[in-house]
C-alpha positions in Angstrom: 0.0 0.0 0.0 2.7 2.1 1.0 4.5 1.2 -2.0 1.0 2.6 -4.3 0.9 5.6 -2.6 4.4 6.8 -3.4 3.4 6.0 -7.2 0.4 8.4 -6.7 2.2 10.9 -5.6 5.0 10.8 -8.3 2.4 10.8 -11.0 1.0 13.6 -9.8 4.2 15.4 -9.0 4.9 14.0 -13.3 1.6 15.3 -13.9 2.1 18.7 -12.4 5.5 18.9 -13.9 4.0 18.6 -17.6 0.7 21.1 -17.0 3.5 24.1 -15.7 5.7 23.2 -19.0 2.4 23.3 -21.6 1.0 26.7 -20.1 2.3 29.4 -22.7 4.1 27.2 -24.5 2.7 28.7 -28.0 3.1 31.9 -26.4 4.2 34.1 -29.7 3.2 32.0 -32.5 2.7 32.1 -35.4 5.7 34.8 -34.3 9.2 32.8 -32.8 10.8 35.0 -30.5 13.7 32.4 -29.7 16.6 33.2 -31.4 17.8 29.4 -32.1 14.6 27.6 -32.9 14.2 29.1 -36.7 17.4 27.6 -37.5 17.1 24.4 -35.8 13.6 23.8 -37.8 15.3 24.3 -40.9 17.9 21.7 -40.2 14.7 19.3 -38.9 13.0 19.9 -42.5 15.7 19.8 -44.1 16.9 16.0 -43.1 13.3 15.4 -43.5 12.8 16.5 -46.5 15.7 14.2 -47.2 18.9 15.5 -47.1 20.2 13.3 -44.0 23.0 15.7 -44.0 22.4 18.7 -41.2 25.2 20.7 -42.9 24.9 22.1 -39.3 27.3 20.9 -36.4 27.3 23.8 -33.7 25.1 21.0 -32.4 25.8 17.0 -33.1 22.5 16.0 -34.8 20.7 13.4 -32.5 18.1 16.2 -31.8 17.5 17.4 -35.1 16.8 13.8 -36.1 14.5 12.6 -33.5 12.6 16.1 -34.6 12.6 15.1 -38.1 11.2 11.7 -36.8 8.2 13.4 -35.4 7.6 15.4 -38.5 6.4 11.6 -39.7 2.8 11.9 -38.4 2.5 15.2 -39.2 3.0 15.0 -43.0 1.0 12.2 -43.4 -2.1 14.1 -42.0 -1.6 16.3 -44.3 -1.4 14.0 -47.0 -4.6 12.8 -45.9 -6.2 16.0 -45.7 -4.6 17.4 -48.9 -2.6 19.9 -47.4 1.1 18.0 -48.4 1.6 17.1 -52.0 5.2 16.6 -50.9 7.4 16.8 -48.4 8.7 20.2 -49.8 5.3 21.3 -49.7 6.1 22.0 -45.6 6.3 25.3 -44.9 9.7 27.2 -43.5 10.3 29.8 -41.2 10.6 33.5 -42.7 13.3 34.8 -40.5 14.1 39.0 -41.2 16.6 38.8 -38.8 17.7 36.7 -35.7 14.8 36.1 -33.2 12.4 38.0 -36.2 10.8 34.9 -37.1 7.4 33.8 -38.3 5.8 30.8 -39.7 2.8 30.3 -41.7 1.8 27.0 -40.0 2.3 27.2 -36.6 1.6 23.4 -35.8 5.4 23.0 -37.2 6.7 24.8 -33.8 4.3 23.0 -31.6 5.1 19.6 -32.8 8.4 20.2 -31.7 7.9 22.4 -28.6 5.7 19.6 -27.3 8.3 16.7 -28.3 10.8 19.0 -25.7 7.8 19.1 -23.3 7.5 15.4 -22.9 11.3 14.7 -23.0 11.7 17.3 -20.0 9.0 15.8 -18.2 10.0 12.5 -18.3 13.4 13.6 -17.1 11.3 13.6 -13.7 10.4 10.3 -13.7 14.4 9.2 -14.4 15.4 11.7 -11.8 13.3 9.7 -9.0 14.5 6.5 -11.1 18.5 7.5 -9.8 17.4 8.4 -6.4 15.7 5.2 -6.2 19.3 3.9 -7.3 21.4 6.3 -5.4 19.4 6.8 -1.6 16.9 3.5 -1.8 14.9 6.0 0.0 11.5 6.8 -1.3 11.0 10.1 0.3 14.6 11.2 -1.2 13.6 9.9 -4.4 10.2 11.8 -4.0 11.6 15.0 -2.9 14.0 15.0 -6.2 11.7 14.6 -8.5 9.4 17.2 -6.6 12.8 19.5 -7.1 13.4 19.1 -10.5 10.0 19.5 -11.3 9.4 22.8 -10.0 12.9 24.4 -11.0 12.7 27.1 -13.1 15.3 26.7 -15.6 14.4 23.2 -16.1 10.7 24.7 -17.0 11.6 27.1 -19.1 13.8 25.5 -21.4 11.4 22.7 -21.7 9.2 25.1 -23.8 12.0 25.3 -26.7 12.8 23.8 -30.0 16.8 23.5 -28.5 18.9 20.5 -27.7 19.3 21.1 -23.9 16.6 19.2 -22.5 17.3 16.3 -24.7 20.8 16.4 -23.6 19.8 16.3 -20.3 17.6 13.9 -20.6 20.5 11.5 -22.0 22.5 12.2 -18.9 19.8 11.2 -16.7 19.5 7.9 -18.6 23.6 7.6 -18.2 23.9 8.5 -14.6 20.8 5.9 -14.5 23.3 3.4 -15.8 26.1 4.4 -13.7 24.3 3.4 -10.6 23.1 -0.4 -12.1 26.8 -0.5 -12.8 27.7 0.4 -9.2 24.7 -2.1 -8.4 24.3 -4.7 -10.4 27.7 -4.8 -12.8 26.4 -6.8 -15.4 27.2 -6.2 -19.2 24.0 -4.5 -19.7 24.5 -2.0 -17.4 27.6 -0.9 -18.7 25.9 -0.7 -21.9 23.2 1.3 -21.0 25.5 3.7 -18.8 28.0 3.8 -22.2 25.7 4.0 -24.7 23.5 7.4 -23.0 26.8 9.1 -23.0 27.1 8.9 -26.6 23.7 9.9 -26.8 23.6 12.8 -24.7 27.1 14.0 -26.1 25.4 13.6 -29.9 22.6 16.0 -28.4 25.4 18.4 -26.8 28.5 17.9 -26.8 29.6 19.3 -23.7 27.4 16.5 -22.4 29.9 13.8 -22.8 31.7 14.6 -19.5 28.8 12.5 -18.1 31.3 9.1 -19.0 33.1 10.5 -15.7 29.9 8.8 -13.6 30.3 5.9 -15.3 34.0 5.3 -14.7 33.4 6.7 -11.3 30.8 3.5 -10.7 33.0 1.3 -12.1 36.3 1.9 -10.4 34.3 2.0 -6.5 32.7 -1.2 -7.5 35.9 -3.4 -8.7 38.6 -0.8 -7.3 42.6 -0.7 -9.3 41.4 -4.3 -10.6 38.7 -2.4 -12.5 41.4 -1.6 -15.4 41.0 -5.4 -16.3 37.7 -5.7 -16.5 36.4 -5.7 -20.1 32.9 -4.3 -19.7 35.0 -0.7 -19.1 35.9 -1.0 -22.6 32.7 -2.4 -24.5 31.1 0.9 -22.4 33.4 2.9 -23.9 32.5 1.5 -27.2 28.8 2.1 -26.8 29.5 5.5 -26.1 31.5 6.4 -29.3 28.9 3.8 -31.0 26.0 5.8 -29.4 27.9 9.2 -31.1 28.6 8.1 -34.2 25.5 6.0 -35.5 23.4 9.0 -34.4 25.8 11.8 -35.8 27.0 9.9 -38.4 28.1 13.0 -40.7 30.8 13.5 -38.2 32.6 10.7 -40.6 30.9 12.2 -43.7 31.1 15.2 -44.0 33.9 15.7 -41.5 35.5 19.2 -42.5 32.4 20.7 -42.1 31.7 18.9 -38.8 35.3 20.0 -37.7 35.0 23.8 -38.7 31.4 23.9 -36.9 32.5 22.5 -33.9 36.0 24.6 -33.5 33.6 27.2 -34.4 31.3 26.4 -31.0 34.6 25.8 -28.7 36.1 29.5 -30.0 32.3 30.8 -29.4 32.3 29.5 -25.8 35.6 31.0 -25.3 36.0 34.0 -26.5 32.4 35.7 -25.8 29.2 36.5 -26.8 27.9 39.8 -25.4 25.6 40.4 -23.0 26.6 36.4 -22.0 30.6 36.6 -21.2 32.4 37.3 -18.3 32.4 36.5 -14.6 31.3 33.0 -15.1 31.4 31.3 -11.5 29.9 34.3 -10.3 27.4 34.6 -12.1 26.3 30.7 -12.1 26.4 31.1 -8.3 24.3 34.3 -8.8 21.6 32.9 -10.7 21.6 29.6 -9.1 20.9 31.8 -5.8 18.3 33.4 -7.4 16.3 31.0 -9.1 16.1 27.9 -6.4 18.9 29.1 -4.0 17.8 27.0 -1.0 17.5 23.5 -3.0 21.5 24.5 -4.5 22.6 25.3 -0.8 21.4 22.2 0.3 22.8 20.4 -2.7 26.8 22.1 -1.8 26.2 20.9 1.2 25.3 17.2 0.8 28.1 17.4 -1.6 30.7 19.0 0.6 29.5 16.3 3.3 29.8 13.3 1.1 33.4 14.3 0.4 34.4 14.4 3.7 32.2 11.5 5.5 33.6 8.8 2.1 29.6 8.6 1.3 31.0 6.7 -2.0 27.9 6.0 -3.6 27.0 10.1 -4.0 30.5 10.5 -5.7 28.7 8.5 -8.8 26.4 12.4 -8.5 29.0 14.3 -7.6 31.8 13.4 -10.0 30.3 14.4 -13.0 28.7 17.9 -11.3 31.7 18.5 -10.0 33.6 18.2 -13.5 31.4 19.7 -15.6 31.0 22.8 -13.4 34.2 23.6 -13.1 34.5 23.2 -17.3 31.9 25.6 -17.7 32.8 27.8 -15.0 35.9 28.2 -17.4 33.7 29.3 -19.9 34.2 32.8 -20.9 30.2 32.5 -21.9 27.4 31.7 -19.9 23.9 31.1 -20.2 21.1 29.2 -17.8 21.1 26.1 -20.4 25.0 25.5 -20.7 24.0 24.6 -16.8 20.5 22.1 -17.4 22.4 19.2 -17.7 23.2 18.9 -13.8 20.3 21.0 -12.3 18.8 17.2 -11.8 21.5 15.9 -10.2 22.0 19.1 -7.8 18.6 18.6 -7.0 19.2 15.1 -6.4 22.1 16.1 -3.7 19.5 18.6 -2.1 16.7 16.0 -1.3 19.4 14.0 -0.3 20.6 16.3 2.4 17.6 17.8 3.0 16.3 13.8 4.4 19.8 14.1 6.1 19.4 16.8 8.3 15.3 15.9 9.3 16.9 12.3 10.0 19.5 14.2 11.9 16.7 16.0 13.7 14.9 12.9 14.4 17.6 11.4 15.9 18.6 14.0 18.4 15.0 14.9 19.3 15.0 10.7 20.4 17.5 11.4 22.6 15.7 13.2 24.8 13.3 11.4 27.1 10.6 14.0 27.9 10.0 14.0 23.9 6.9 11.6 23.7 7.7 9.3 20.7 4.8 11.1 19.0 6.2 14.1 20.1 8.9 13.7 18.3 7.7 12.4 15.5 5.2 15.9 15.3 8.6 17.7 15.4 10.4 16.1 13.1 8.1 15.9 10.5 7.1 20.1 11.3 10.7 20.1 10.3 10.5 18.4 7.1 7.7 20.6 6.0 9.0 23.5 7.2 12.1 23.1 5.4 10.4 21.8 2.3 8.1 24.5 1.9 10.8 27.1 2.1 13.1 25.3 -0.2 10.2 25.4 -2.5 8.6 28.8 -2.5 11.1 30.7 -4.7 11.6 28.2 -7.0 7.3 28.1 -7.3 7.5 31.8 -7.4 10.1 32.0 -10.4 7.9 29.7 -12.5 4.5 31.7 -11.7 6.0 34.4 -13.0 7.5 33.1 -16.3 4.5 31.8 -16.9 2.5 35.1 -16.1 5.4 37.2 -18.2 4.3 34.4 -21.5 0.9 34.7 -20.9 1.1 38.6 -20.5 1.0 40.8 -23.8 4.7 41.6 -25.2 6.0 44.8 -26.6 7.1 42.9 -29.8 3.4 42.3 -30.5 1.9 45.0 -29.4 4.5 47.2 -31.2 4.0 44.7 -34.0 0.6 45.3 -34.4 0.5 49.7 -34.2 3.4 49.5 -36.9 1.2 47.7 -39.5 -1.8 50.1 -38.4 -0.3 53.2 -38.3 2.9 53.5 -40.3 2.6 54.9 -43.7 2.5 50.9 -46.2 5.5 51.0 -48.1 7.8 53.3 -45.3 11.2 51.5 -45.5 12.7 49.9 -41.7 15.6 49.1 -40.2 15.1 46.3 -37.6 17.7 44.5 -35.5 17.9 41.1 -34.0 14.8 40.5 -31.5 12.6 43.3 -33.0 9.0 42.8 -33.8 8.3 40.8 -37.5 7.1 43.2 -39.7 5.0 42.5 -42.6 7.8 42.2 -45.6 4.3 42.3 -48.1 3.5 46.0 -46.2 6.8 47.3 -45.5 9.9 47.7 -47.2 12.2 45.6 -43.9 15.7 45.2 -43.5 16.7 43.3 -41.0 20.3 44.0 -39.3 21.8 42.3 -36.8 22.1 45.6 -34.5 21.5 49.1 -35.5 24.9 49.9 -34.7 26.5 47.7 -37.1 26.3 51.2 -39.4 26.5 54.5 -38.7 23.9 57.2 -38.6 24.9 58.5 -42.1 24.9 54.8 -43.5 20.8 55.1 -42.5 20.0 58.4 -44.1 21.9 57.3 -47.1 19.9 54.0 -47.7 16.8 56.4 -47.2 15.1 54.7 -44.7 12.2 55.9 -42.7 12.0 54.1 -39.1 14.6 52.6 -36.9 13.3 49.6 -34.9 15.3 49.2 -31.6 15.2 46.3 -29.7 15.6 45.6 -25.8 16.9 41.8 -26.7 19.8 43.6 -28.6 20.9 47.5 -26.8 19.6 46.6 -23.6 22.6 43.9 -23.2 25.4 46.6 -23.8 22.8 48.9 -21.0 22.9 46.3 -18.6 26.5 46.4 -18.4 27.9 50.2 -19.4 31.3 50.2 -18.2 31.9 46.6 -20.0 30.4 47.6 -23.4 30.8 51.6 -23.1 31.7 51.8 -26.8 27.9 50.3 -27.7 26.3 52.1 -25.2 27.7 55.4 -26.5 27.0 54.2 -30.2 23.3 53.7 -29.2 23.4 56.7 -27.3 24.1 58.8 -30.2 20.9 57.3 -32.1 19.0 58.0 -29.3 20.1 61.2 -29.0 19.4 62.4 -32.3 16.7 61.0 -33.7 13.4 61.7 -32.9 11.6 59.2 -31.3 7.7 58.0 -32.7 7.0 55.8 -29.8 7.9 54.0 -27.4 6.9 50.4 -25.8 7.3 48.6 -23.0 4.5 45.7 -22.1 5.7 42.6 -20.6 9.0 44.5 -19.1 10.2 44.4 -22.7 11.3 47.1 -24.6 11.0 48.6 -28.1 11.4 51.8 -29.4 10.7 53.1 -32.9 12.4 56.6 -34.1 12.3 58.2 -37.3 15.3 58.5 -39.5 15.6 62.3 -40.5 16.0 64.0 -44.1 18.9 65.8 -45.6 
């Protein structure tokens, strides 16, 4: 019975996770805001279309292909219904410039937003599947999945036609693996374990540090005479197998695959603005801010495992500890570089958040005038006292990112007063992140910031209206003294031309100024 309940609850916790990931998930179609998902949905119709080749490798291909998979229903309703003759027949994203995106059948995007929806929600169920590995604690494994669930990055990015909750995903099922090793040790274990690296590194392939878990597991389980033990190697197999059958044009087509991915390592270190710089600090910072109780709790079940030999964690802990410090290297920085061990430091937090109740239920037994349901009231009060906290600013964070999609955006309201009062045929200048504006009304040029040119450079193309984006200026604003040269540069736009309106609905901000005449 017990056993039943604990199923109840994580299908409901399962069930909960999904509802908070579909709400707003179709939030700007038939507009795409994101700035990746346009390209990534021409590589998906592209290989399905039938050229297998991506001729894309920022990202290894495993996630465009299970995509182009999906696309298979699709097209053949609308065969059926007439609306495909052919596969070209499916429709591709007009883009004007990056994050200017729309699409004349919306149902393309929510195929695929919904494909990430499900893969991030059943990253839940494998979560509580490792604890359940990891602790053999059904409260721990409970509490986990009731952590990753809620966590705000982990929502958000489930909502996206990107590769990070699918890399994610394929940790999960390699750490999973890790722990039968540790376990069980038999060949199929190491399989599984060897073969999810391979997968999660052909989704991302800063994912592949994950093989550290498995080597982890397999050297506390056999020790120095694990270097003669051949299931190591066919594991290792698997896991280049697992890379190379599912980005097979990184054998094909290697130059391009090469030049794409020195391309990705030079982008990571060098910068991208508005995302570079002060890396540990700012992970910290927005770790802090988005579920900072759950990530204390997780540094310190980590820092206690190290130092108490709990040798079963360090399966966890290697690869967090590894593939933190790699990205805390990183000159750029972003919340989904960090997705693939938010499980696992929510993992760690359960963990030590059972730890210290346990702790408190032991040291309320030891004294006498404590009733035993005394101190079970106690400790329990304890448990939900800490839980609750733990939980309310992770619950608050996803309210409102929810509320902010459901909310009306300055790109569509701003959208919406350019095509209704703007003179049709007025020539534009928008940059990256700007409203779409209709190319059939409006002579558009899309640039990939205004500053990219000059003032003069805009009166002699004779255009009429400058589009300014938040997404784009308000990077260089954020940070003055770091990007004082763009700030000035902006500065001098905003300065002397004047401005036609202004914008700002859903803390977003656009601003539209007319270019002047000779």
């Amino acid at each position: 019975m017990a056993r039943k309940g604990e199923y109840f609850v994580l299908l409901v916790i399962i069930l909960f996770g999904l509802v908070i990931r579909v709400i707003g998930f179709n939030y700007d179609l038939p507009y795409i805001y994101h700035p990746d998902e346009p390209t990534n949905i021409r590589v998906i119709q592209r290989i399905f279309k039938g050229d297998l080749n991506p001729h894309f490798f920022n990202y290894p291909s495993l996630f465009f292909y299970i995509n182009a998979v999906a696309y298979i229903p699709y097209y053949l309703y609308g065969k059926f219904t007439g609306s495909f003759h052919a596969r070209i027949d499916i429709p591709e994203p007009i883009s004007l410039t990056m994050g200017v995106t729309r699409i004349d059948d919306p149902f393309v995007v929510i195929l695929s937003r919904l494909l990430t929806i499900v893969i991030g929600t059943i990253g839940i169920l494998l979560v509580y599947l490792i604890c359940k590995q990891f602790s053999h604690e059904p409260l721990v494994a409970i509490v986990s999945a009731l952590f990753f669930a809620l966590n705000p990055t982990a929502v958000s990015l489930s909502r996206f036609i990107t590769p990070d909750s699918y890399a994610t995903f394929f940790v999960l099922i390699s750490i999973f693996g890790s722990y039968l090793v540790l376990n069980r040790g038999s060949i199929s274990t190491y399989l599984l374990a060897g073969f999810g690296a391979g997968l999660a590194a052909s989704t991302k392939y800063n994912a592949v540090f994950v093989l550290v878990s498995l080597l982890v597991a397999h050297f506390l389980r056999y020790g120095k005479s694990g270097l003669l033990n051949r299931n190591l190697y066919f594991a290792v197999i698997a896991s280049g197998l697992g890379f190379f059958i599912t980005t097979p044009f990184s054998l094909l087509d290697t130059q391009n695959f090469l030049k794409d991915f020195f391309f990705e390592m030079k982008h990571y270190s060098t910068g991208h603005p508005g995302m570079e710089g002060n890396t540990l600090t700012w992970y910290l910072t927005y770790m802090w801010q988005t579920a900072g109780i759950s990530y204390v709790l997780a540094a310190c079940g980590i820092f206690y495992s190290l130092v108490s030999s709990q040798k079963r964690n360090l399966v966890v802990i290697s690869f967090v500890l590894v593939y933190f410090v790699v990205i805390s290297r990183m000159m750029v920085r972003n919340d989904r570089t960090i997705l693939p061990i938010i499980p696992l430091f929510m993992v760690m937090g359960s963990w030590m958040l059972i730890k210290v109740t346990n702790t408190i239920g032991y040291l309320t037994s030891k004294h006498e005038r404590f009733p035993s349901k005394t101190r079970t009231i106690l400790t329990s009060g304890f448990f939900l006292i800490l839980l609750c906290l733990t939980l309310v600013q992770p619950i608050t964070r996803v309210y409102r990112g929810i509320i902010n999609l459901l909310m009306p955006n300055s790109r569509e309201t701003a959208r919406i007063w350019i095509e209704q009062n703007l003179p049709e045929g007025s020539r534009l200048a928008i940059e990256s992140y700007s409203p779409f504006i209709n190319p059939e009304k409006f002579l558009v040029q899309g640039v990939g910031q205004i500053i990219d040119h000059d003032l003069n450079w805009y009166y002699e193309q004779d255009f009429d209206y400058l589009v300014f984006s938040q997404g784009m200026y308000g990077r260089y604003f954020a940070e003055p003294q770091k990007y004082n040269e763009q700030v000035k540069k902006y500065q001098k736009f905003f300065d002397e031309l004047p401005l036609v309106k202004i914008f700002r609905d859903g803390n977003y901000e656009i601003r539209i100024y007319k270019v002047k005449s000779e």
